[in-house]
C-alpha positions in Angstrom: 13.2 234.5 110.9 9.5 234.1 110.4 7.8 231.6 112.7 4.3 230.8 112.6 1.8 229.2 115.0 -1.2 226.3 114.7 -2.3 225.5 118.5 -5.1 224.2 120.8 -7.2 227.2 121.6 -8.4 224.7 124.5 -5.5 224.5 126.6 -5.8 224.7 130.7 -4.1 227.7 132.9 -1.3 225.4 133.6 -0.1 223.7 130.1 -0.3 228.0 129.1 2.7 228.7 131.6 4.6 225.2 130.4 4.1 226.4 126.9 5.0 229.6 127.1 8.4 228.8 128.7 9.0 225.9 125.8 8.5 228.7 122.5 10.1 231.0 124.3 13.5 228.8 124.9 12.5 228.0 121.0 12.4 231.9 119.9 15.1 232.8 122.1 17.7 232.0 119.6 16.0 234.1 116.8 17.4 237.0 115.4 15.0 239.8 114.2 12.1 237.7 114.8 8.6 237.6 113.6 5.0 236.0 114.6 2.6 234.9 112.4 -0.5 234.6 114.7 -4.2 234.7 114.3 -4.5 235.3 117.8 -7.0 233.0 119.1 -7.3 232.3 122.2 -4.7 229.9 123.9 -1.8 228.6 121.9 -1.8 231.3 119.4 -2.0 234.1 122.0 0.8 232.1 123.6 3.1 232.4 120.9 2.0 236.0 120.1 3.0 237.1 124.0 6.4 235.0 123.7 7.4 236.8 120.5 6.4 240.2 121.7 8.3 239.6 125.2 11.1 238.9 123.5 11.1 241.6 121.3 10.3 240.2 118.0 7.1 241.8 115.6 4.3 240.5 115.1 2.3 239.8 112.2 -1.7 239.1 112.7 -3.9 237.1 110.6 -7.5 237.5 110.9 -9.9 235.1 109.6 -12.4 237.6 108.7 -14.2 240.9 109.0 -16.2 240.0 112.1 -13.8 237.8 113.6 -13.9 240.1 117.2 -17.3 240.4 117.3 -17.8 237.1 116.8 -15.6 234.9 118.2 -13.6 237.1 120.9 -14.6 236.1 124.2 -14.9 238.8 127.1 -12.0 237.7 129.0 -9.8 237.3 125.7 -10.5 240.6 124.5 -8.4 242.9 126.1 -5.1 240.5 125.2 -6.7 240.7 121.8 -6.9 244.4 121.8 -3.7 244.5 122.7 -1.9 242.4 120.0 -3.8 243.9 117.6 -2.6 247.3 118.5 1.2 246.4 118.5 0.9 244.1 115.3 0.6 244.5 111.4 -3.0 243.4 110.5 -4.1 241.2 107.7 -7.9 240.5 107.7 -9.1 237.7 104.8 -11.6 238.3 102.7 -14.7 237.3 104.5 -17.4 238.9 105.9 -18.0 236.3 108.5 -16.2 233.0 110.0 -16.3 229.5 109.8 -14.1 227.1 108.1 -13.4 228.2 104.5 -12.3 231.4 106.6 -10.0 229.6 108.9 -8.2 227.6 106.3 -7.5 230.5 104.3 -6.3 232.2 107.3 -3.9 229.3 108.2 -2.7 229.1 104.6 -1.8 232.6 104.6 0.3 231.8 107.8 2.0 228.9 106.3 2.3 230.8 103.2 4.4 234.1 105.2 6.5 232.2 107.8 9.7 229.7 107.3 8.4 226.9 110.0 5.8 226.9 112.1 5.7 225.6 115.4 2.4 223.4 116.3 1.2 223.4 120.0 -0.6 220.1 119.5 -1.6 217.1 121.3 -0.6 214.7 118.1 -4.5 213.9 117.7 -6.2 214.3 114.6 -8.4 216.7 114.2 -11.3 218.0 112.2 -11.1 220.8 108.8 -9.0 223.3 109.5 -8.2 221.9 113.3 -4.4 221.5 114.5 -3.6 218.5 113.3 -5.1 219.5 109.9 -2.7 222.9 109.9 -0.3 220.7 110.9 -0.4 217.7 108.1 -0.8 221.2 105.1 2.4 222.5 106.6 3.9 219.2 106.3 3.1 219.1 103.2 3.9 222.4 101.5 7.7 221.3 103.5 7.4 224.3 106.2 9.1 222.7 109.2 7.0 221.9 112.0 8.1 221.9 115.3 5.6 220.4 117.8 5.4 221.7 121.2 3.5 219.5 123.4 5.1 219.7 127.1 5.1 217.1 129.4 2.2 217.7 131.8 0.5 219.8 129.1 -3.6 219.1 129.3 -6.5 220.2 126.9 -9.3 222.2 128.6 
């Protein structure tokens, strides 16, 4: 089963732990399991650290070419480092980010995954935000399963 992720890269310390525990009661009843992730910080890195816990692959999207250097913060960048070394790499075809970059990064998620599972407030959002991954998803019919817990807060 391939599962992707669209999430909050915003989320606080606490809603992290709540949501980590929700996707990975989700993933738990996966068989050979894989993670379509950009990585980001917060929900994506999440879902990346669920899959690989529980002993699925995972499969990276980057946005572009400079995508570390550019939008990796210090303290993200070891758990970056880190999914990148145990995951298969795809890197779109952009010398730098910025929107056209993201939304052809979170098409080629929802292209290469059979639902995707949205850690999202239900708020809309702007081009290539959350709710904007969310409402393409919707609308190429890949299952979304939103994962919002009770509790959960934006940072």
């Amino acid at each position: 089963m391939r599962i992707g992720v669209t999430g909050h890269m915003n989320i606080t310390q606490d809603t992290a732990r709540l949501v980590y525990q929700e996707i990975s009661q989700i993933l738990s009843a996966e068989t050979d399991l894989v993670g379509v992730s950009c990585i980001a910080r917060g929900a994506d890195s999440v879902f990346a650290r669920a899959v690989l816990d529980l002993g699925g692959r995972l499969e990276v999207v980057l946005p572009s070419r400079d995508y570390r250097e550019r939008k990796v913060k210090p303290d993200h960048a070891e758990q970056f480092d880190e999914f990148l070394r145990r995951a298969e790499v795809r890197v779109m075809d952009f010398d730098t980010t910025g929107a056209e970059a993201y939304e052809a990064a979170n098409d080629a998620v929802l292209s290469s995954c059979d639902r995707l599972i949205a850690v999202w407030d239900g708020m809309d959002s702007v081009r290539a935000g959350t709710g904007a991954v969310v409402a393409q998803a919707r609308a190429k019919g890949v299952p979304v399963e939103r994962v919002w817990p009770e509790g959960a807060e934006r940072g």
